[in-house]
C-alpha positions as CSV (number, residue, x, y, z in Angstrom):
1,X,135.4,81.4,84.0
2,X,136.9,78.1,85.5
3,X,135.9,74.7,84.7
4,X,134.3,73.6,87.6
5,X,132.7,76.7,88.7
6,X,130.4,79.0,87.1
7,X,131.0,82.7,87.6
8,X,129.4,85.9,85.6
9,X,131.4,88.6,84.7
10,X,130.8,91.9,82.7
11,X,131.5,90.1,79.3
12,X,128.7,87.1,80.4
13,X,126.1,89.8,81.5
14,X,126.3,91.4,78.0
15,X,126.1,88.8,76.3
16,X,123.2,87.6,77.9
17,X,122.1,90.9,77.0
18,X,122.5,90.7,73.8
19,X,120.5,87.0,73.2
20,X,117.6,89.1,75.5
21,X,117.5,92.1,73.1
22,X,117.6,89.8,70.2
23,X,115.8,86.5,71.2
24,X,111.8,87.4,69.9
25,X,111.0,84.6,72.4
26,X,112.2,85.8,75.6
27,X,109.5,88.9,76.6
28,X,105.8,89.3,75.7
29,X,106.7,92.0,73.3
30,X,108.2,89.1,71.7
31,X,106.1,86.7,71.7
32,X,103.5,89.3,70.0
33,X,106.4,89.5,67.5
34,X,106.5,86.2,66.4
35,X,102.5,86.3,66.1
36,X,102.9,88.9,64.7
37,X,105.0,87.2,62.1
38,X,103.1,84.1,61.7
39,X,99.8,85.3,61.4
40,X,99.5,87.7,58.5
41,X,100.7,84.5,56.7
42,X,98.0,82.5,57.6
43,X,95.4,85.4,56.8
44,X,96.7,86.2,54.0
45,X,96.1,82.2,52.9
46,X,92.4,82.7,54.0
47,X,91.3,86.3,52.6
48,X,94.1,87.0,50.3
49,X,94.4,86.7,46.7
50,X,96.8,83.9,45.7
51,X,99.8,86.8,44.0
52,X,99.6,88.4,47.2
53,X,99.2,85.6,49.7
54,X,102.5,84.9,48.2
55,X,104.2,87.7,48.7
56,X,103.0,88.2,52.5
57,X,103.7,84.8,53.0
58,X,107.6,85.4,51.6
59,X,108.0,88.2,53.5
60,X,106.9,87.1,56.3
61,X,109.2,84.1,56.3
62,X,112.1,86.1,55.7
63,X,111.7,88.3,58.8
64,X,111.0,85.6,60.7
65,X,114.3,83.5,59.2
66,X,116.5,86.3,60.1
67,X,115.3,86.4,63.5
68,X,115.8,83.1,64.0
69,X,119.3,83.0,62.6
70,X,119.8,86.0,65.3
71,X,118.7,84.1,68.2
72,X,120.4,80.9,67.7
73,X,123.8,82.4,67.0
74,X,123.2,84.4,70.4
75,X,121.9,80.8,71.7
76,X,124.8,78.9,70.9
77,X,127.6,82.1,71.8
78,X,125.6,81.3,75.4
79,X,125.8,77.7,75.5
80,X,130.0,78.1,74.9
81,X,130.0,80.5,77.2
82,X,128.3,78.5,80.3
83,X,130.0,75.3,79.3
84,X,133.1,74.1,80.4
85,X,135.4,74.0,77.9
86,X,136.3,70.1,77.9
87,X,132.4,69.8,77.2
88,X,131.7,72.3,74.6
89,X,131.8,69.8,72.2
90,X,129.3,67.0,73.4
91,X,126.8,70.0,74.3
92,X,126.7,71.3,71.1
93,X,126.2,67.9,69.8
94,X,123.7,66.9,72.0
95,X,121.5,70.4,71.2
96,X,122.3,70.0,67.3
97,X,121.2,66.4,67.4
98,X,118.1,67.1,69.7
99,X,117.3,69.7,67.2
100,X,117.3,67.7,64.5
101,X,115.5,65.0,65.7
102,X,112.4,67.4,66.6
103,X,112.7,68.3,62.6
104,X,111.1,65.4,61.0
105,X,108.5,64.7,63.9
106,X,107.1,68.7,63.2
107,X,107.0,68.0,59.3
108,X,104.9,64.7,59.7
109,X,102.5,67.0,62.0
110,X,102.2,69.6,59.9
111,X,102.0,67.1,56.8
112,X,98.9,65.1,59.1
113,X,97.7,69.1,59.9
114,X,97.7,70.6,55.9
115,X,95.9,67.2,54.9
116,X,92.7,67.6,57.2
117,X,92.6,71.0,58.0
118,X,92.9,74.4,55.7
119,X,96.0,76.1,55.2
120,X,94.8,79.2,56.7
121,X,93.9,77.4,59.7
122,X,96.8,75.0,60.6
123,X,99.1,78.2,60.1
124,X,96.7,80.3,62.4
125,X,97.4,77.7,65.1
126,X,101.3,77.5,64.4
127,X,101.0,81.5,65.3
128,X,99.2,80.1,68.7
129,X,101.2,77.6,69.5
130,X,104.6,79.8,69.1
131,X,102.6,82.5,70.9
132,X,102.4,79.9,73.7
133,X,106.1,78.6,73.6
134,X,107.5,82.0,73.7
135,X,105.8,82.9,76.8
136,X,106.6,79.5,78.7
137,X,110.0,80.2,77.8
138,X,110.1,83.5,78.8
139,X,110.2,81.7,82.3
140,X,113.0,80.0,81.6
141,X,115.3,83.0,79.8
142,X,114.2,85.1,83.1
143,X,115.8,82.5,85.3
144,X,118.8,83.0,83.2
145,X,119.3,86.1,84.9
């Protein structure tokens, strides 16, 4: 791929394949996934007994953890594949930092959330909210195409 002109070839197309196949965000299926994943933790806060709240809620996290980890390695083998190479750099940077600025604004939510609301329930709209993001950005992967 040249610098100034952005071309697909067989190696691009597969590797877009891959981040489709293993980004939970980019179909419905996947977005019923990461429900799927978020809301057994918050009914399991509400009906469960504490011991095995616990345990759903730990599972639950995990699977989730790893399928994050899975799409933003296939995220960021994209990005360095698009970018020209004098600009991989500052791209990266600019997503990393963008990234990380959105962390602390989420936790002071969530911190406002967990103090008026029950656990149950904030987590319950987490799964609805992420529900909602993964099919807005199914859009966007699609366009990828």
């Amino acid at each position: 791929m040249s610098a100034g002109k952005l071309t697909w070839g067989r190696r691009d197309w597969l590797g877009l394949m891959v981040l489709f196949l293993s980004s939970i965000a980019a179909d419905v299926i996947g977005a019923l996934l990461a429900v799927k994943g978020i809301l057994p933790m918050g009914l399991s806060l509400a009906l469960a007994p504490a011991s095995a709240g616990y345990v759903v809620v730990a599972v639950c996290s995990f699977m989730l953890m790893v399928l994050s980890t899975l799409f933003s390695v296939q995220m960021m083998a994209f990005v360095q594949s698009q970018t020209p190479g004098e600009l991989v750099g500052k791209v990266i940077s600019c997503l990393l930092a963008l990234s990380m600025c959105a962390q602390p604004i989420g936790q002071a939510m969530y911190g406002v959330l967990f103090e008026q609301c029950p656990a149950w329930l904030v987590v319950c709209g987490a799964s609805g909210v992420s529900a909602l993001v993964a099919l807005a950005s199914r859009a966007a992967f699609r366009s990828l195409r």
